[in-house]
Structures are given as C-alpha cells and as structure tokens.
N, C-alpha and C positions, 0 to 999 in steps of 0.2 A: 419478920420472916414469914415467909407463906406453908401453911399446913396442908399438904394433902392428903395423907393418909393413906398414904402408898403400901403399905402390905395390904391391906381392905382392897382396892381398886386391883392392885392386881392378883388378888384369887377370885373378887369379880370378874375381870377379865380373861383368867383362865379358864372360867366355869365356863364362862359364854364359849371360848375357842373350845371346850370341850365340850359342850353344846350341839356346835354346828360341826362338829367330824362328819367325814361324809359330805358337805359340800362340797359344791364344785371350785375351783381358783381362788379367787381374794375370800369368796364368804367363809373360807375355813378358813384362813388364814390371818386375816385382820383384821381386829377388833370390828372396828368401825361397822364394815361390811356385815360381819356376823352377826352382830346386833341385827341389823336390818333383817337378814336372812332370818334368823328367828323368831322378830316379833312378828314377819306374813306367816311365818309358819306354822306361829302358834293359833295365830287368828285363823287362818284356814283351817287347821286342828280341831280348835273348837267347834266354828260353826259345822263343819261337815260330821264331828259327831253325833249332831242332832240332824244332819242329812241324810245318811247313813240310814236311822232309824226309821226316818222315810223312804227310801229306797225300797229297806226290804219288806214294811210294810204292802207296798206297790207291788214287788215281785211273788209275795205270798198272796195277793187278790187274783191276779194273771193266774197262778197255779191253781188255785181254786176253779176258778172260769174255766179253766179249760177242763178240768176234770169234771165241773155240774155241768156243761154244755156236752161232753158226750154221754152223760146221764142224763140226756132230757131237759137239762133244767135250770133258771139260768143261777147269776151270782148272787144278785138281789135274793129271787124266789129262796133259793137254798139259804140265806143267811135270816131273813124273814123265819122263814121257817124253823129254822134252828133255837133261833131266839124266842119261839113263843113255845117250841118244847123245853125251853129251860137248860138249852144241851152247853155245860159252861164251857167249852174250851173256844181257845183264841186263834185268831187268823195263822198266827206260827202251826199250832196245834194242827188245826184246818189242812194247812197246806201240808204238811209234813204225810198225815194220814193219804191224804190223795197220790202223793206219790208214791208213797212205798207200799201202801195196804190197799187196793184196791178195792176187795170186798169189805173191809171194815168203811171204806168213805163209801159202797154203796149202803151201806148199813145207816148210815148218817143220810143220806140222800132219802132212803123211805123214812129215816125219822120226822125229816124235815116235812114229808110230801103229807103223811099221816097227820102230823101240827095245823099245814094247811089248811086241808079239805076238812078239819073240825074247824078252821075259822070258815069255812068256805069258800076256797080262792082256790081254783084249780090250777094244779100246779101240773 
C-alpha cells in the first residue's frame, strides 16, 4: 500500500492557500497555482528588500543636492567636507535635516565650508 501522509500535505496545503489570500483567481485558490504565485513572490520580496535600501539611499543624495546646491555648494563638496570635520551623521540623517531644519543644514553647510578652506579647497 502507498503512504502519503496526507494530514502533513494537507495543512501544507492549506498553509500555502493561506498564504496566497488575496490573490487573484486560480492563485488563491489552487494549490498548484499558489505555490507558484508565492515562490515569485517571495523572490521578488527578497531581492527588492535590498532594492528598497537602495532607492532611498538614491532619494536621500537627490534631497541633499538640492538643498547644498541652493546653499552654494555642491553634493560632493558638502559630503567632502563633512567628512573631514568629523560630522558623524548619515545620509538619512543628512537629508532629514535639510528638509525640515533649514538653518540647522545651513549650520552643516559652514561646517562643511570651514573643513574645506583648512584643507584648502574653496568651497
């Protein structure tokens, strides 16, 4: 006689149709499909959570630029700068200050300029 192991396979199987809820047609509904429907899922999941981190990286440099460019000064120069005053915070940090504090990022913006002109790079 053939053993399958049918209570196992089907709370497997439920898990998965409980899984994919919210799909659309067969993928909620059929094993088969669902499985599929969730291992792209999962895959796309993952990789795009380390996309994600790139993204907002991207979007916190853009906010920067814009805020050192109408301070005179560009993305480079200000992060150069930053970095040889020792100023620890990070591009989140960075950007966050530029939009909502104005005068605190131009306060960051003479730190940066003061750092320069001791290395002597006019900024």
């Amino acid at each position: 006689m053939r053993v399958t192991n049918a209570p196992a396979s089907r709370r497997r199987r439920t898990r998965f149709l409980q899984a994919a809820k919210g799909f659309r047609m067969r993928r909620s509904k059929l094993y088969r499909y669902a499985s599929d429907a969730l291992d792209h899922g999962r895959k796309y999941a993952f990789r795009d959570r380390r996309v994600r981190k790139r993204d907002f990286r991207t979007l916190w440099q853009a906010r920067i630029s814009a805020a050192a460019r109408a301070a005179g000064m560009t993305y480079s120069r200000l992060i150069e700068g930053l970095k040889d005053a020792k100023v620890a915070l990070d591009r989140k940090m960075i950007a966050d200050i530029a939009a909502q504090d104005s005068v605190a990022f131009a306060e960051l913006v003479k730190v940066a300029r003061a750092a320069l002109s001791a290395k002597g790079i006019k900024a």
